[in-house]
N, C-alpha and C positions, 0 to 999 in steps of 0.2 A: 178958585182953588188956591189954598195955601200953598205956595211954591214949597215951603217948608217942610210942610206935611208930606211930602211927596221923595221917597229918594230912589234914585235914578234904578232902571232893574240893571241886573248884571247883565252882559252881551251874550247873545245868543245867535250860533249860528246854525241858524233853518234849516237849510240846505243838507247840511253834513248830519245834523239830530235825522232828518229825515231817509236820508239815506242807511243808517244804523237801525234803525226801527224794526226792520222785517216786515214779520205778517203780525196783524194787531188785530187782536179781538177786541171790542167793544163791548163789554157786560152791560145789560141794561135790562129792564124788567123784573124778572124775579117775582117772589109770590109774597113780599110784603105789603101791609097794611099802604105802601107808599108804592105801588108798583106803577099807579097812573103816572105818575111824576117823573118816575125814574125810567118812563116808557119815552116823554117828553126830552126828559136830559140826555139821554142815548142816541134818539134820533138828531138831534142838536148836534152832538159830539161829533159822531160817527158823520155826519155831510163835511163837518168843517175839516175832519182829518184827509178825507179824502179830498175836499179840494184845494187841501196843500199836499198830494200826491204822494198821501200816505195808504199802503196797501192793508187798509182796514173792512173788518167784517163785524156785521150782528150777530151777537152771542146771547141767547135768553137764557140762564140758569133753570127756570121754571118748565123751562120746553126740553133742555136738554140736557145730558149729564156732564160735569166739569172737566173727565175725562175724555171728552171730545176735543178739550182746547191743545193737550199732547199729541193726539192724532193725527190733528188734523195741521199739526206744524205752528201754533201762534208760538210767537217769540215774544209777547208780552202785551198785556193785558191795562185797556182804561178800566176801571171800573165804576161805571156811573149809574151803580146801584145803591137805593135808601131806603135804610130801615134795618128792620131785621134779617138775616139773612144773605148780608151785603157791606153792612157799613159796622156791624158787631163785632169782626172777626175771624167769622166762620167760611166766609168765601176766603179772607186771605189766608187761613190754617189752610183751604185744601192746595191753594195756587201755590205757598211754600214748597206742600209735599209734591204738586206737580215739579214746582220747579220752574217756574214763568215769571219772571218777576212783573210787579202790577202797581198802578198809580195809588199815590195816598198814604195813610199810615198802616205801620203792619199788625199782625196778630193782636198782642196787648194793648195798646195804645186804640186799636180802633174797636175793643171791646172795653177798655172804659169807660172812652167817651161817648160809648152810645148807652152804657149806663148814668144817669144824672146822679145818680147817691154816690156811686163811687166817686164820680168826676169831682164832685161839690167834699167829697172826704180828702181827695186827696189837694186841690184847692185850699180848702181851711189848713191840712195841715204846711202851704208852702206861702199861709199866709193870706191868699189872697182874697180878694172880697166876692163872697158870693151868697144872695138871702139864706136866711135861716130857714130853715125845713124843718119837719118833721115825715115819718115813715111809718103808714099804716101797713103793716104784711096782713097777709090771708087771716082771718078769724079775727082783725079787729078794727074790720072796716066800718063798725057801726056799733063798738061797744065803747066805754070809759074813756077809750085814746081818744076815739075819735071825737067826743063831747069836748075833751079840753084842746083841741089845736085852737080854737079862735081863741081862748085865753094866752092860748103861749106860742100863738104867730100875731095876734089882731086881724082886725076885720078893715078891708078886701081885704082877700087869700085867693091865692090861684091853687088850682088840685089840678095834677098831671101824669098818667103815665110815664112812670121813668126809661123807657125803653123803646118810646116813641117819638117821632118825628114831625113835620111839615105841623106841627099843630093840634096833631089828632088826639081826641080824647079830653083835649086841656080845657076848664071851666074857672071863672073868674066868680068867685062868691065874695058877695056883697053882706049877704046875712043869715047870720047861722044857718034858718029855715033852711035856704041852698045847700047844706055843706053835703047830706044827704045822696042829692041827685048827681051833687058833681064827684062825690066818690064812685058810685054805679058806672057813672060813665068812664070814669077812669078804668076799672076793675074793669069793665069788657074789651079792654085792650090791654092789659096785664096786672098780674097775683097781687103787687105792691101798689100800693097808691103813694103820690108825693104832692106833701103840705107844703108850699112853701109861701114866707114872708111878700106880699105885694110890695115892689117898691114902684112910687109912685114918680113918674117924669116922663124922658125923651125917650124911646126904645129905637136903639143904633148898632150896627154891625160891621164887623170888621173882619176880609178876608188875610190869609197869610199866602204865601209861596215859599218854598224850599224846605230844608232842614238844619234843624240844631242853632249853630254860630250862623248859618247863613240864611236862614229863615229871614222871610221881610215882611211887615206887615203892610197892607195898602191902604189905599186911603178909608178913610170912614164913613158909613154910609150911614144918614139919619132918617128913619122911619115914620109915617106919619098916615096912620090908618086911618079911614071913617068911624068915629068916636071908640077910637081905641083898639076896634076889633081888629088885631092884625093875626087870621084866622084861614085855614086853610083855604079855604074859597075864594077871599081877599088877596092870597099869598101868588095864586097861579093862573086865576080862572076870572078877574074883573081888571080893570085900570082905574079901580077907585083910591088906591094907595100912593099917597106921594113921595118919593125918592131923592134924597136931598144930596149928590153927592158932587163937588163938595157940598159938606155937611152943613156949614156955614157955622159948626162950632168955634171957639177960641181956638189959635194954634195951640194953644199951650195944651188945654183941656183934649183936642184930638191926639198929641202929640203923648199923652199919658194914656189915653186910652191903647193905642198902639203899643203903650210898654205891657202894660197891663194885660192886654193881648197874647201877645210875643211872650211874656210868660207863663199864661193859661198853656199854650200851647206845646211848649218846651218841657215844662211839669209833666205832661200827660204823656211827652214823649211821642208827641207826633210828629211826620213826618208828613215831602210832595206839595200840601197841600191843603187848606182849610179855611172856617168859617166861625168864628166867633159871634152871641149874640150876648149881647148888653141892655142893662136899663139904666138912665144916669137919673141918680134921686133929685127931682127940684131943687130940695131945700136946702142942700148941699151940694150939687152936683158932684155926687159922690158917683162914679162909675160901679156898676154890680157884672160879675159875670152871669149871667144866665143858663148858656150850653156849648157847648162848641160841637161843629160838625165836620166829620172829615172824608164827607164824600157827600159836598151840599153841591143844591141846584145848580144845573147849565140850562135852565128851560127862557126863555121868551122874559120871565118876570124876573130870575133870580139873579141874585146880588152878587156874587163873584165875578159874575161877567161885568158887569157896569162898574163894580170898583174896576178893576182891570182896565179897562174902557180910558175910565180915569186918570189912571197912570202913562195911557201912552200903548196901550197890551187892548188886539182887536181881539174878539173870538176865538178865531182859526188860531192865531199864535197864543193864546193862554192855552189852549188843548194841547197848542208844540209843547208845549213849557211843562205842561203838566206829566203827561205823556215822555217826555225824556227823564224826567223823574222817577220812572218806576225802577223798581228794584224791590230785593227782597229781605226780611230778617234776616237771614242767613246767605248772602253774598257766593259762597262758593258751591252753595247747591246742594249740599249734604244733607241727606234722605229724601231724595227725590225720588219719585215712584218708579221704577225702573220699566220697559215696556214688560211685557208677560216674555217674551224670548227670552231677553235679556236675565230677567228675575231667574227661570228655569234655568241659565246657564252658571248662574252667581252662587245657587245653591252645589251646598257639599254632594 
């Protein structure tokens, strides 16, 4: 490992984060396209909190209603849910309106980044490098557009669900023939399809911790599939994938991805917590963003943990770390759902 690549995390004290916690629900499951996974990263979570003698519970969204977690007393919320449903948004709109503050980024930030068009819009406009796309919507998934993307991406092209995760959906076309089939598959996990520019190299990942000015990126991890496919199967479910971290990249070249990084992530306005993916072009070792995630894997295979690992950060303490981090958009609580008493008492 580069000594350099590496800076020190800020101090953290265990004992007293742990003690301030309360009661912690765990979100994990849910009924996204990704619910295996995030069944996987919840049970993960949820052992290691507990045995750093954190007073934590399983919370399925899918089984139960969100208005359970005011009920029933949590004081704040992991959320180690991905996909839709979880990492868009729409669980932290209602945990706002509850009023729980919860790990990761909030409302907008974790519904851009789980859109790739938006994210790749707002990216280009702060400058930063991320392939060229193009955007099939509904009605023209197989007419005029879609005939000219190999002329105005080239051939490979990856086609992707913009709105999906762990891999699902995404096809690698070699040659027009294909473009066809991997839009289909696209379209069966959402309206819009995404063209986007193959760049051809190292494909490397880099998680973050904290917020804003103090956000840190770790170390970088370099991926190294069985001929390429680094695919959901690949991702959680074999140990055919090799994991380079350190990366054995140039300090200098890790040390730019890192900025590079750190400002994806800042852009987007997230917060807690995240995962950036990269492809670095051979011919240039140009770094590309790819997506960034911000409520990625804690499963057995995923890379947050092992950068961490990396730096010095076991398991059980990246979940302290993560988990002291929650909080909410709005800080003092304002329009939080009031119980039904309370509400009946409030009215005129």
């Amino acid at each position: 490992m580069n000594p350099a690549a590496i800076s020190p995390l800020p101090a953290f004290d265990e004992a007293a984060a742990v003690a301030g916690f309360g009661r912690v629900a765990v979100l994990f499951g849910g009924a996204s396209a990704e619910r295996e996974v995030s069944l996987m990263s919840g049970t993960g979570v949820l052992e290691a909190l507990r045995s750093r003698g954190v007073d934590a519970h399983a919370f399925d969204p899918a089984e139960r209603p969100l208005a359970d977690l005011r009920g029933e007393g949590f004081d704040r919320c992991f959320i180690a849910l991905h996909g839709r449903f979880g990492e868009d948004g729409t669980v932290q709109g209602a945990l706002e309106l509850l009023g729980i503050p919860y790990t990761g980024s909030g409302v907008m930030a974790s519904a851009i980044a789980m859109d790739k068009v938006m994210t790749k819009r707002v990216w280009n406009a702060e400058g930063l490098p991320t392939p060229r796309h193009v955007v099939l919507a509904p009605g023209s998934h197989h007419g005029a557009a879609a005939a000219g993307v190999p002329a105005a991406l080239g051939l490979p092209l990856i086609v992707k669900p913009p709105h999906e995760g762990s891999s699902i959906g995404v096809s690698k076309v070699v040659e027009a023939s294909q473009l066809r089939a991997a839009i289909d598959l696209s379209a069966r996990h959402d309206p819009d399809v995404l063209c986007e520019e193959f760049i051809a190299g190292e494909e490397v990942t880099c998680p973050v911790i904290g917020t804003g000015a103090e956000a840190q990126a770790l170390p970088v991890i370099r991926i190294a599939a069985p001929d390429g496919a680094y695919d959901y199967q690949n991702k959680y479910f074999t140990d055919d994938v090799a994991y380079h971290c350190p990366s054995g990249l140039p300090e200098a070249e890790e040390r730019e991805i890192q900025r590079i990084v750190l400002d994806a992530y800042r852009a987007l306005g997230c917060r807690g917590w995240g995962r950036a993916d990269l492809m670095i072009r051979a011919s240039d070792r140009k770094p590309f963003l790819i997506e960034i995630n911000t409520s990625p894997g804690m499963t057995g295979h995923s890379l947050v943990p092992m950068a961490a690992r990396a730096a010095g950060l076991d398991y059980p303490g990246l979940c302290l770390r993560i988990l002291a981090g929650a909080t909410l958009d709005n800080p003092r609580g304002r329009g939080r759902v009031l119980p039904a008493a309370q509400a009946a008492e409030a009215r005129p």
